[in-house]
N, CA, C and O atoms as a DFTB+ gen file, in Angstrom:
664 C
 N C O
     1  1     -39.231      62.274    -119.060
     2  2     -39.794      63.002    -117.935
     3  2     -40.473      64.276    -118.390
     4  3     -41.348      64.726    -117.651
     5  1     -40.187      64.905    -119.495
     6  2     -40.514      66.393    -119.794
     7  2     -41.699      66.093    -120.674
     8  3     -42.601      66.925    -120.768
     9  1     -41.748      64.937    -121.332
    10  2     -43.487      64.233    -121.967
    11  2     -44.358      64.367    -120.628
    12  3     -45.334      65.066    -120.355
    13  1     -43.633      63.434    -119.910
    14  2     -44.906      63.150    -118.901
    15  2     -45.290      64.436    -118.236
    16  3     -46.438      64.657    -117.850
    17  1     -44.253      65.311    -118.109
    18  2     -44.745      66.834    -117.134
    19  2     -46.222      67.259    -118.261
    20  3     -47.397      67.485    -117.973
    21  1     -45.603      67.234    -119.399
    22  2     -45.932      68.214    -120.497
    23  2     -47.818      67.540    -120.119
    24  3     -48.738      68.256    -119.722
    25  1     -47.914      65.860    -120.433
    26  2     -48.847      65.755    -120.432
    27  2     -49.769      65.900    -119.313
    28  3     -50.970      66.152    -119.414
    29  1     -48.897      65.663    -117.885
    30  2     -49.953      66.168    -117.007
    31  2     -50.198      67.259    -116.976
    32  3     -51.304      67.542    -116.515
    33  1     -49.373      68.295    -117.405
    34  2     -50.046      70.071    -117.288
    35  2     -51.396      69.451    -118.354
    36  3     -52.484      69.240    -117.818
    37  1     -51.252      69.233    -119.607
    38  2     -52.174      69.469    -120.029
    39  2     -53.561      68.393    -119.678
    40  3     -54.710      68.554    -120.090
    41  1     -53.068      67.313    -118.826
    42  2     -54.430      66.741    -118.444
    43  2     -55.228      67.928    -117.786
    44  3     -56.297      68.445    -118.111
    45  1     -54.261      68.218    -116.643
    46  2     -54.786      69.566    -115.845
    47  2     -55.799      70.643    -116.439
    48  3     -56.922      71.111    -116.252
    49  1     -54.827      70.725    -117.170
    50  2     -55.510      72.578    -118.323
    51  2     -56.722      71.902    -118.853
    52  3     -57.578      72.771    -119.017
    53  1     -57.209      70.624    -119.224
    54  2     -57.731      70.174    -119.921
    55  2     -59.366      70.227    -119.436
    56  3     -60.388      70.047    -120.099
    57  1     -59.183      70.534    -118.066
    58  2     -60.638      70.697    -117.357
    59  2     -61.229      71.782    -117.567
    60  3     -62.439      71.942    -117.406
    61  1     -60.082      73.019    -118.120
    62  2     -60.271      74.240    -117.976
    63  2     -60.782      74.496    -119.721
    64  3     -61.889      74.807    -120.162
    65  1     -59.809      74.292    -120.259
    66  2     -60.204      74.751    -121.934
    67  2     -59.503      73.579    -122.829
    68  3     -59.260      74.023    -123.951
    69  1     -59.108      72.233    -122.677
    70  2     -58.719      71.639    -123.676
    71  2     -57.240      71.575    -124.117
    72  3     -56.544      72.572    -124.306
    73  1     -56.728      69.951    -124.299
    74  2     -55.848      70.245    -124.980
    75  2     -55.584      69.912    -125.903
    76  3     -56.436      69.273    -126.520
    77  1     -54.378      70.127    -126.477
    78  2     -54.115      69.295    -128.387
    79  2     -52.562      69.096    -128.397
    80  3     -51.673      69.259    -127.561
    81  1     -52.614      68.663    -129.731
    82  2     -51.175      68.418    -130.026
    83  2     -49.974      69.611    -129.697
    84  3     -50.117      70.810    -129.456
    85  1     -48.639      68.706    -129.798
    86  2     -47.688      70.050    -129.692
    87  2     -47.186      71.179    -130.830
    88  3     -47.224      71.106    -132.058
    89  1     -46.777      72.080    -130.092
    90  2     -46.665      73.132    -130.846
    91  2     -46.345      73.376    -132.467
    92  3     -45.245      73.858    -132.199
    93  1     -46.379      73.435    -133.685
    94  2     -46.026      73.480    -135.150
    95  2     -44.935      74.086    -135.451
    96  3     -44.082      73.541    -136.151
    97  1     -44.695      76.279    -134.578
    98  2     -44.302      77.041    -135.772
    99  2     -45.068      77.636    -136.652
   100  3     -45.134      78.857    -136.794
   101  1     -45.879      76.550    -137.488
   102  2     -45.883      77.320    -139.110
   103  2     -47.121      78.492    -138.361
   104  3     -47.708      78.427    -137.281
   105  1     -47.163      79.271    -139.199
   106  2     -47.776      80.505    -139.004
   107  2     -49.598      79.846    -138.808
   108  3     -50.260      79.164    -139.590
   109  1     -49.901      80.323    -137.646
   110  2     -51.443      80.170    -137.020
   111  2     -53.026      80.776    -138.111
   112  3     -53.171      81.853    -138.691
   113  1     -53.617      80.031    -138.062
   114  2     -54.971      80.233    -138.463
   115  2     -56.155      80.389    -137.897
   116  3     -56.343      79.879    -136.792
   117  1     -57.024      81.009    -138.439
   118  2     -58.063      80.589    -137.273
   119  2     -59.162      80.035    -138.264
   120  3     -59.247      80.120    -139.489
   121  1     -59.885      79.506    -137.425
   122  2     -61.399      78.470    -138.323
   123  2     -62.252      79.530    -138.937
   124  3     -62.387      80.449    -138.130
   125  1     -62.625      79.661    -139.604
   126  2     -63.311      80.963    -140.853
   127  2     -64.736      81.132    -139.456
   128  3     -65.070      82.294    -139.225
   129  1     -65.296      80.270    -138.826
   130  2     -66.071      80.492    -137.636
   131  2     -65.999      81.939    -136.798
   132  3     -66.829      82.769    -136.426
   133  1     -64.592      81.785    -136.710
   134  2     -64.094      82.545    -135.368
   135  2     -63.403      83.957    -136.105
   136  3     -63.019      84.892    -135.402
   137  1     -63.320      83.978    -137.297
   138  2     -62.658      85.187    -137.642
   139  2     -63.502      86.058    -137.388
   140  3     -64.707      85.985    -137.629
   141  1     -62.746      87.217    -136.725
   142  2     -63.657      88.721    -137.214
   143  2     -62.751      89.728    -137.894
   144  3     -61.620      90.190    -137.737
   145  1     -63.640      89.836    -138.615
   146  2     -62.405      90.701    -139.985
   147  2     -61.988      92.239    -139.346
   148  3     -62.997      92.848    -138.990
   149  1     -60.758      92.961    -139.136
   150  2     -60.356      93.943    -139.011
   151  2     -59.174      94.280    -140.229
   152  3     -58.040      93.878    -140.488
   153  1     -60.183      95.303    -140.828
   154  2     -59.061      95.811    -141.994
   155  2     -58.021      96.114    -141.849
   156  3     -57.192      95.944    -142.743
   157  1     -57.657      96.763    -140.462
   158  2     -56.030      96.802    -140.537
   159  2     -55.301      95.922    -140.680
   160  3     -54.409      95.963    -141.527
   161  1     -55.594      94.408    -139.503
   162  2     -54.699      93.698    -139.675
   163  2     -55.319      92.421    -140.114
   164  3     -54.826      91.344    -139.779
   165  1     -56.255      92.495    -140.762
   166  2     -56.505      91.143    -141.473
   167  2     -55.385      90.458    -142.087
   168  3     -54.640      91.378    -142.428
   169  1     -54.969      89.611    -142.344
   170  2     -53.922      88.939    -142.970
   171  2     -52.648      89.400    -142.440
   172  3     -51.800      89.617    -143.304
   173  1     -52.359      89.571    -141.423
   174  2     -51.091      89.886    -141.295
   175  2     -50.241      88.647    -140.496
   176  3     -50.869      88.030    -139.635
   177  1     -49.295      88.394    -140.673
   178  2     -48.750      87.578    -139.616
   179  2     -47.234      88.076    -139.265
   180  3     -46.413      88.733    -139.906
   181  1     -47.221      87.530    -138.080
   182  2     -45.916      87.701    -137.587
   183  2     -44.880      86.204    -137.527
   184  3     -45.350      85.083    -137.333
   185  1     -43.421      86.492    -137.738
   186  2     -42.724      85.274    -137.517
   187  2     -41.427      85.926    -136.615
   188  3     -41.376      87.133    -136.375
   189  1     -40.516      85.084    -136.209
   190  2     -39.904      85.037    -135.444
   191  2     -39.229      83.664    -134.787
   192  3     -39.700      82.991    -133.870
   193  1     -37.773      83.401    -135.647
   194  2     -36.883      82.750    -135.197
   195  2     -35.974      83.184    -133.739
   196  3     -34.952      82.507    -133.623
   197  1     -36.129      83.877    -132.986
   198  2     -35.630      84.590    -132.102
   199  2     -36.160      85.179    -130.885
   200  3     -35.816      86.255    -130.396
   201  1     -37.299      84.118    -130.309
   202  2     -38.122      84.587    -129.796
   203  2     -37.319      83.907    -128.119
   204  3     -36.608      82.903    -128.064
   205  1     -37.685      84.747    -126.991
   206  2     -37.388      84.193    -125.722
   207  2     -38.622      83.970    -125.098
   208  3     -39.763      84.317    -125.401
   209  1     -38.022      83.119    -123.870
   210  2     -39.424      83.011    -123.068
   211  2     -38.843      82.703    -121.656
   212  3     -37.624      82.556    -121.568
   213  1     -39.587      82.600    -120.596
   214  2     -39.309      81.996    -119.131
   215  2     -40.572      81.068    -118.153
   216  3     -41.446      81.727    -117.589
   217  1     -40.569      80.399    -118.097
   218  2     -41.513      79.876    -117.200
   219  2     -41.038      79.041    -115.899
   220  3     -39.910      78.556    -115.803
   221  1     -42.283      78.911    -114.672
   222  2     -42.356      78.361    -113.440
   223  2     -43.444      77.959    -113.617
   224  3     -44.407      78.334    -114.284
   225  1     -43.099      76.623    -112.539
   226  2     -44.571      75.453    -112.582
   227  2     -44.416      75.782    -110.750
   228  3     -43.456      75.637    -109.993
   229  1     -45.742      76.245    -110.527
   230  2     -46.341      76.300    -108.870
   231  2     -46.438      75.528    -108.564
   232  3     -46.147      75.398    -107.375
   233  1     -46.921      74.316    -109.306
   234  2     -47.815      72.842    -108.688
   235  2     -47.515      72.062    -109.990
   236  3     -46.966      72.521    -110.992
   237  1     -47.963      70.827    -109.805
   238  2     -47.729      70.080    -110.973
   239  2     -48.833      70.526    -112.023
   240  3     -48.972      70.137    -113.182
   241  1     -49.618      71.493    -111.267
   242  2     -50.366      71.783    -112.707
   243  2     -50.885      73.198    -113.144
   244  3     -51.888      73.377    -113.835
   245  1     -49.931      74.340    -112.565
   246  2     -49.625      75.335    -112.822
   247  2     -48.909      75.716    -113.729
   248  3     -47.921      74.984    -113.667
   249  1     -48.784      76.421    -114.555
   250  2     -47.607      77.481    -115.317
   251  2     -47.373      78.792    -115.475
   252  3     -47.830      79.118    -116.571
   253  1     -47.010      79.475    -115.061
   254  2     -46.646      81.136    -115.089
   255  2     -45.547      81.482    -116.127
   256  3     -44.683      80.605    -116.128
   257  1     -45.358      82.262    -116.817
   258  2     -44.486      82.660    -118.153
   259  2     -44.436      83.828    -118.821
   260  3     -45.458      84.478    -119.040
   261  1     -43.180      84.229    -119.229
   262  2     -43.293      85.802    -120.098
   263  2     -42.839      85.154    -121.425
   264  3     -42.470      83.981    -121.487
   265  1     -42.890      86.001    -122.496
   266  2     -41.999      85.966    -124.147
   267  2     -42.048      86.817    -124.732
   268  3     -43.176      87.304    -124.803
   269  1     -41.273      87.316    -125.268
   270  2     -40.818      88.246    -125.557
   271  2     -40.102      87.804    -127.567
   272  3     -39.194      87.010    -127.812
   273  1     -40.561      88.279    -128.170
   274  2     -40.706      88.105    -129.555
   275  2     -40.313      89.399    -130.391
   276  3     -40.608      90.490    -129.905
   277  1     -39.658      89.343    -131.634
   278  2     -39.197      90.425    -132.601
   279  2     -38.883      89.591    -133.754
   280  3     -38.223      88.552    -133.764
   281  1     -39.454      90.197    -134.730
   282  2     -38.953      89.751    -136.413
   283  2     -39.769      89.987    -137.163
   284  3     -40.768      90.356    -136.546
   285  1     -39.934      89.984    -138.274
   286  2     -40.834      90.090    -139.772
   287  2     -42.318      89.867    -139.566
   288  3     -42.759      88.746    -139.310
   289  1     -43.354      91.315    -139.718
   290  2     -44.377      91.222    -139.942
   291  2     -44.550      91.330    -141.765
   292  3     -43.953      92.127    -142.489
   293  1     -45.598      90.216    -142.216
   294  2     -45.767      90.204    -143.587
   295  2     -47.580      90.593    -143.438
   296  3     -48.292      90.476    -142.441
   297  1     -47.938      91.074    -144.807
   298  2     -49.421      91.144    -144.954
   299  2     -49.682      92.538    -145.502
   300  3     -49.038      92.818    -146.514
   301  1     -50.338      93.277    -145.121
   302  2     -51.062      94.721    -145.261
   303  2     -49.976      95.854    -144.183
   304  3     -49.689      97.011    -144.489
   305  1     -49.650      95.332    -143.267
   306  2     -48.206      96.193    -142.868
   307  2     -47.287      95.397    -142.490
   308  3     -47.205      94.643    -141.520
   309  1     -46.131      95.786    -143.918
   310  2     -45.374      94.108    -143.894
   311  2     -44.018      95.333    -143.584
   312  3     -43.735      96.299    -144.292
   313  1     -43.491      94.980    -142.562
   314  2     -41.837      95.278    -141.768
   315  2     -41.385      94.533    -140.596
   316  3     -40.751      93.497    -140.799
   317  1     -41.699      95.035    -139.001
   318  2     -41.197      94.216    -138.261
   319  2     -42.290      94.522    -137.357
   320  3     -43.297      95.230    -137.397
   321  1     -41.635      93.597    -136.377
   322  2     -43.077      93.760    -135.247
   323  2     -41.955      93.373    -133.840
   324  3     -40.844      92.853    -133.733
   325  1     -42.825      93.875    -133.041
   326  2     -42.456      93.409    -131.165
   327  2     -43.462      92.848    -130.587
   328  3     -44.621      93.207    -130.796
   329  1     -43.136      91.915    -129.805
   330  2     -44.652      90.946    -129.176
   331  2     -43.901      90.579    -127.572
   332  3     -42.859      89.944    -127.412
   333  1     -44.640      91.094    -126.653
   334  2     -44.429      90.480    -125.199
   335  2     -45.609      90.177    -124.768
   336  3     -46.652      90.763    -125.059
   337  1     -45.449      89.010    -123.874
   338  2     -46.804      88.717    -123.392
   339  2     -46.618      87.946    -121.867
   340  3     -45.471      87.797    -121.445
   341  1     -47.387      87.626    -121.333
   342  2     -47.445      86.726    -120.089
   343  2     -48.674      85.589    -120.375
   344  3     -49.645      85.595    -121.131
   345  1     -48.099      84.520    -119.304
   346  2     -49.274      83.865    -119.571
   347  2     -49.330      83.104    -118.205
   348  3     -48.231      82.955    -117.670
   349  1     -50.645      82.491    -117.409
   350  2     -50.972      81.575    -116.828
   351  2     -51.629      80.658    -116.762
   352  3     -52.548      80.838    -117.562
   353  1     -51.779      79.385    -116.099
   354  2     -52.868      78.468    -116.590
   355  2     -52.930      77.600    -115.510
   356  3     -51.810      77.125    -115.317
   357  1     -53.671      77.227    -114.801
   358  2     -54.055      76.441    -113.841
   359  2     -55.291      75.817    -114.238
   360  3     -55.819      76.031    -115.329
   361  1     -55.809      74.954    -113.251
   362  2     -57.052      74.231    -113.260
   363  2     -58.131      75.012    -113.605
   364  3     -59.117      74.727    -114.286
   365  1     -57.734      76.317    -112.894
   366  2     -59.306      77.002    -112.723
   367  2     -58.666      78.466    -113.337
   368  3     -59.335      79.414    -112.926
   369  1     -57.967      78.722    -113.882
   370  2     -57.344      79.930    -114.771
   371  2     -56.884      79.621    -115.894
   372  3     -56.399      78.498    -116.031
   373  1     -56.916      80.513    -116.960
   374  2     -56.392      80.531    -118.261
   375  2     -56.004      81.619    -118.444
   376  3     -56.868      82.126    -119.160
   377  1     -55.144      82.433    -118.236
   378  2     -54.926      84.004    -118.750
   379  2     -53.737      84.186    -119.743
   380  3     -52.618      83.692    -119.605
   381  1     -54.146      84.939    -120.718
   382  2     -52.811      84.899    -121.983
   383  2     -53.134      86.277    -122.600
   384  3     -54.079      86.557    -123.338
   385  1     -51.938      87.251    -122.044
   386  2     -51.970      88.272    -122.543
   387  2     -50.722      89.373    -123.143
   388  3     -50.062      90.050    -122.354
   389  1     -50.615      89.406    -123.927
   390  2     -49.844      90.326    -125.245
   391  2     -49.923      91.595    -126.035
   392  3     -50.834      91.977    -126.769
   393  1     -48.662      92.236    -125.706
   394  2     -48.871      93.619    -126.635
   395  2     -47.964      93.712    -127.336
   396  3     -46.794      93.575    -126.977
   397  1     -48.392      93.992    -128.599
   398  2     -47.512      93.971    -129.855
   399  2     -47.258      95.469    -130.360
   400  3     -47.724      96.382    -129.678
   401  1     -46.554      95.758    -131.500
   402  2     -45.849      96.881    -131.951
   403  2     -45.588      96.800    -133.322
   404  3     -44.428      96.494    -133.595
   405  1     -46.428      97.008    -134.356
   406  2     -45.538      96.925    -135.890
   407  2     -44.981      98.311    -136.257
   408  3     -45.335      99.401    -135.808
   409  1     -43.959      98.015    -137.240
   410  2     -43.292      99.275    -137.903
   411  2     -43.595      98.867    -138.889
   412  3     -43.318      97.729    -139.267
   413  1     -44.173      99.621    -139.472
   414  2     -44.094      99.078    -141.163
   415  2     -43.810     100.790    -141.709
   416  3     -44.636     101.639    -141.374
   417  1     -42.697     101.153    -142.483
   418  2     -42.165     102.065    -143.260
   419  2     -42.168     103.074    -141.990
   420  3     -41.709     102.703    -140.910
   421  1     -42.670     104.274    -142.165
   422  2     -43.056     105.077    -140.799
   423  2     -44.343     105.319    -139.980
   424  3     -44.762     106.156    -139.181
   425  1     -44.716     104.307    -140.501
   426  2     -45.887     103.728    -139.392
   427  2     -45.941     103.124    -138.459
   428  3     -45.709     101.939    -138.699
   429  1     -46.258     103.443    -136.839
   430  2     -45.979     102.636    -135.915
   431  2     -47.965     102.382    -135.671
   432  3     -48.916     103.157    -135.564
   433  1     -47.777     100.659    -135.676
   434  2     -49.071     100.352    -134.819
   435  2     -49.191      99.429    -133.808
   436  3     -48.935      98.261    -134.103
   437  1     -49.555      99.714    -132.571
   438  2     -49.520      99.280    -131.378
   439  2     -51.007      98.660    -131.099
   440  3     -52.009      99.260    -131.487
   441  1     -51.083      97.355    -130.364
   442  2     -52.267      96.778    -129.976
   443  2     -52.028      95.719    -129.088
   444  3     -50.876      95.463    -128.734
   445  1     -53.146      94.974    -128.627
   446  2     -52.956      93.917    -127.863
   447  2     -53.839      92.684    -127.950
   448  3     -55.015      92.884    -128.255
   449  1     -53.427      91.393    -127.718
   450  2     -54.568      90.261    -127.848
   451  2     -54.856      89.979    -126.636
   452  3     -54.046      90.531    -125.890
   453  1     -55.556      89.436    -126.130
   454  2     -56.121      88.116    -124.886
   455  2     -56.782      87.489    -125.060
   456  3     -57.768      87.912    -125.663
   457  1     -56.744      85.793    -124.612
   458  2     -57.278      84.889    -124.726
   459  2     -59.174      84.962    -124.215
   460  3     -59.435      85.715    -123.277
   461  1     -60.087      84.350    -124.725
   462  2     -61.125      85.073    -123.903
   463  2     -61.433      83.800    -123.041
   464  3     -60.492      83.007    -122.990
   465  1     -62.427      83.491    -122.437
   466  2     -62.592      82.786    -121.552
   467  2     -63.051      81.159    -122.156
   468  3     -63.008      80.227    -121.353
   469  1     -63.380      80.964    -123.257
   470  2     -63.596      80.335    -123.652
   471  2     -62.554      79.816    -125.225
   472  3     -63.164      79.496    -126.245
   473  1     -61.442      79.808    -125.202
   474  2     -60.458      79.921    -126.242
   475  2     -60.077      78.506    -126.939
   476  3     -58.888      78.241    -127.117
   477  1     -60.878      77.793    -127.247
   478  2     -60.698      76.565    -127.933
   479  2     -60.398      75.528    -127.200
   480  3     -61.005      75.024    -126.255
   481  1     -58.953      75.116    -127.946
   482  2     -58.174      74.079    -127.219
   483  2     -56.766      74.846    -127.083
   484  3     -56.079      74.789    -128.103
   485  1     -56.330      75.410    -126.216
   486  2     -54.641      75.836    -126.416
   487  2     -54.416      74.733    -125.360
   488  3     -55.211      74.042    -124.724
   489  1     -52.534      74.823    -125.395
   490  2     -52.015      73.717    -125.230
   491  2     -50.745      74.986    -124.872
   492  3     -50.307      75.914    -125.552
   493  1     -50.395      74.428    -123.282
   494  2     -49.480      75.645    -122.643
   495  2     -48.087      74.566    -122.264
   496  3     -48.380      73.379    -122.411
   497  1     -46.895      74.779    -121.885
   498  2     -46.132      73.707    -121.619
   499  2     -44.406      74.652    -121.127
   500  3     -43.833      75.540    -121.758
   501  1     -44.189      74.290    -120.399
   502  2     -43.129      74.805    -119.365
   503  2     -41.593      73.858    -119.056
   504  3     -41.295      73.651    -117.880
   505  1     -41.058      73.543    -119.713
   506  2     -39.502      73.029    -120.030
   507  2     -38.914      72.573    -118.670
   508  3     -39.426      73.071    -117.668
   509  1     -37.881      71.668    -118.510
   510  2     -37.391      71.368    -117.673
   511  2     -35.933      72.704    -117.284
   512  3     -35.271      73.142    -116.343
   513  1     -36.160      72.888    -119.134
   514  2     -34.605      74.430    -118.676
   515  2     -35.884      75.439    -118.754
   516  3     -35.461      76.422    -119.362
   517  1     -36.622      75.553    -118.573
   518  2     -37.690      77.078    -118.175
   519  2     -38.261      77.830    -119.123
   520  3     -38.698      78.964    -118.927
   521  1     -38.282      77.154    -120.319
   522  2     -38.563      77.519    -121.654
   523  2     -40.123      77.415    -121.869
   524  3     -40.358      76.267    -122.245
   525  1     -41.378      78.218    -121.773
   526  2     -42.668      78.532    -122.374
   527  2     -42.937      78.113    -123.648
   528  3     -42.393      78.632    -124.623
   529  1     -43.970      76.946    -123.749
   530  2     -44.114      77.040    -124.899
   531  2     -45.916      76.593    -124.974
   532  3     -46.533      75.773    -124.293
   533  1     -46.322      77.362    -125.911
   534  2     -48.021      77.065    -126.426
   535  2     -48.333      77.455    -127.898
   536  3     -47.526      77.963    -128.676
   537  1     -49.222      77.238    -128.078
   538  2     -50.411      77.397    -129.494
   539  2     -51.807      77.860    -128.813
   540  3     -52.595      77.206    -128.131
   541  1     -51.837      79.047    -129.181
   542  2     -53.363      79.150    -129.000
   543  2     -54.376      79.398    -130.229
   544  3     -54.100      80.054    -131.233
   545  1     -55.343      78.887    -130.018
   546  2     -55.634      79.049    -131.563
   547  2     -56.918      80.284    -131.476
   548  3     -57.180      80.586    -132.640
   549  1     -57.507      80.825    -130.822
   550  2     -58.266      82.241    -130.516
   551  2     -58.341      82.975    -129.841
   552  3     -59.089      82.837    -128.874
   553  1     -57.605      84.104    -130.028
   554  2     -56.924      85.044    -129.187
   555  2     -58.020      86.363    -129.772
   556  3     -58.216      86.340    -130.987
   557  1     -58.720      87.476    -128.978
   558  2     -59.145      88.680    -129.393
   559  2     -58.264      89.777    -129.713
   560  3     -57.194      89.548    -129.148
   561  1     -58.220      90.708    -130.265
   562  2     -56.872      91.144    -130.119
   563  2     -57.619      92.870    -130.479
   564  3     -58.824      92.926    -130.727
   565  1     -56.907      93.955    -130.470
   566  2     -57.534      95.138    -130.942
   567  2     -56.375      96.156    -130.999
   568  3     -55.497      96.107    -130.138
   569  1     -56.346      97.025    -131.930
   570  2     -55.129      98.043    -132.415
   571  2     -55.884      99.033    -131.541
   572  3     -57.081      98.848    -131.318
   573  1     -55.157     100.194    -130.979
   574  2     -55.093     100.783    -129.780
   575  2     -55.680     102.034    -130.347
   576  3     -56.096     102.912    -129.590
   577  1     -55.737     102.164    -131.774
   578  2     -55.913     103.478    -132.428
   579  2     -57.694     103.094    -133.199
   580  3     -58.445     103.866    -133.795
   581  1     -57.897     101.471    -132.829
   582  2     -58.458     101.627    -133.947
   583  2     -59.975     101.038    -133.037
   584  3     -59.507     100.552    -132.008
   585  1     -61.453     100.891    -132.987
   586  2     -62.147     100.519    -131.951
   587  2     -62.809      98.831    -132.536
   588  3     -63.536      98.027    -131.953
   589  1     -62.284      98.799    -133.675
   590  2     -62.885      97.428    -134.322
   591  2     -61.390      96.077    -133.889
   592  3     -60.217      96.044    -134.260
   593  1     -62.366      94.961    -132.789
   594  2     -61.723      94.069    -132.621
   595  2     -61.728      92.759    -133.644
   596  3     -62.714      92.453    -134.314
   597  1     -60.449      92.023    -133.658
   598  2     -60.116      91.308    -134.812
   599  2     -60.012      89.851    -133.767
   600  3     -60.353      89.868    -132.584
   601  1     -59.405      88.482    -134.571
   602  2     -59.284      87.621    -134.161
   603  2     -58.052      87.175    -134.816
   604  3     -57.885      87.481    -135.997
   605  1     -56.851      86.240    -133.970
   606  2     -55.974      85.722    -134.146
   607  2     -55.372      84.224    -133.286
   608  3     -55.859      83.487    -132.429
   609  1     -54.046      84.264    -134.050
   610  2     -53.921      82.903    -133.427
   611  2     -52.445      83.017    -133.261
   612  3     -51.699      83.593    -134.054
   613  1     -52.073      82.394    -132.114
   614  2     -50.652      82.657    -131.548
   615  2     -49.411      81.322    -131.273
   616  3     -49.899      80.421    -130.590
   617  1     -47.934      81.067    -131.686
   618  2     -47.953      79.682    -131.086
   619  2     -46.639      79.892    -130.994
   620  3     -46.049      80.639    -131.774
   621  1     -46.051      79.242    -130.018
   622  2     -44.641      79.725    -129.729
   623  2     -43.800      77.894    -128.855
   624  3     -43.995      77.266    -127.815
   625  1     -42.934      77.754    -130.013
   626  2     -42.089      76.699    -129.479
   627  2     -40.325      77.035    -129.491
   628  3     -39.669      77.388    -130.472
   629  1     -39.997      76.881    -128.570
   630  2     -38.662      76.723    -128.200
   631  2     -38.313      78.562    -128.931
   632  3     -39.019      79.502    -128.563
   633  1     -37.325      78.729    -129.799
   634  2     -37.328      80.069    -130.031
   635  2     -37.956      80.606    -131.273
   636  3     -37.390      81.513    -131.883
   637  1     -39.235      80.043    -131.743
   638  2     -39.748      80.325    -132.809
   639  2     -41.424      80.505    -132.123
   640  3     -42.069      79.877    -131.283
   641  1     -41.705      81.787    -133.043
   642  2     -43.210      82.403    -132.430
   643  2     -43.599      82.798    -133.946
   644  3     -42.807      83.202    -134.797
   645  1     -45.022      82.590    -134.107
   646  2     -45.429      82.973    -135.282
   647  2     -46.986      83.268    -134.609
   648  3     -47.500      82.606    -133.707
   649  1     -47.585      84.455    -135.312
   650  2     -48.842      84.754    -135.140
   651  2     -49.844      85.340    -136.216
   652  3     -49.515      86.296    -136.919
   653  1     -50.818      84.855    -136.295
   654  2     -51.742      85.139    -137.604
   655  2     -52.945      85.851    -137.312
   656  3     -53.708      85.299    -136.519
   657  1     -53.315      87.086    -137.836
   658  2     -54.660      87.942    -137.895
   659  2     -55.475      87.618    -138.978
   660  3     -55.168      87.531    -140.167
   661  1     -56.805      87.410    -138.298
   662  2     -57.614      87.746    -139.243
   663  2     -58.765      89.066    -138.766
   664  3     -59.594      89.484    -139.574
């Protein structure tokens, strides 16, 4: 039953931006196309065995959702990071939005991604116990200090979230 939900959300979503396979884990990429290089966080990724989430389905082809993420940033500021985000997705909506937090030594850097209107193929999916789960694979994203926007990729199954900058 939780295939068949899974696949009708994404027949649904599918009018809107596409869908794909299920979620990986391994840390996200993006197509050398879509990168835009930001020196801060080029190469950085985030992981996270410990990640939460919550979701509600409105309709059979709605999803509404928060997650909430903490663990090991590696790259150019390699310590820890915080990631919350929301997300929605209907027929005629796609919204996916996140603000993150690294510490690296005594450096704090704060920023945020969102999906743009045109974001590939992500693939969104909402649990029978209420559990959020997606891959997006082009997310915009921009450090709050800094005015040059970067590109990343985000994907979050069951309690594992990993996210990759370029």
């Amino acid at each position: 039953m939780l295939m068949r939900y899974w696949l009708i959300t994404c027949a649904a979503v599918a009018m809107l931006a596409g869908c794909s396979g299920a979620t990986t884990g391994a840390p996200p990429t993006l197509p050398n196309a879509l990168a835009r290089p930001n020196s801060e966080l080029s190469g950085e990724t985030f992981s996270s065995a410990h990640a939460t989430s919550a979701c509600s389905t409105g309709s059979r082809y709605s999803i509404s959702g928060t997650f909430h993420a903490s663990g090991k940033a590696r790259g150019p500021l390699p310590g820890t990071f915080t990631a919350r985000g929301q997300v929605k997705v209907s027929v005629t909506t796609l919204s996916f939005s996140e603000h993150f937090r690294i510490r690296s030594g005594s450096q704090v850097i704060a920023g945020f991604a969102r999906a743009p209107a045109s974001s590939g193929s992500p693939t969104f999916g909402c649990s029978r116990s209420h559990k959020l789960s997606f891959a997006v694979e082009q997310l915009h994203y921009r450090v709050k200090r800094s005015h040059a926007p970067g590109g990343a990729a985000a994907d979050l199954s069951g309690s594992s979230f990993s996210e990759g900058f370029q």
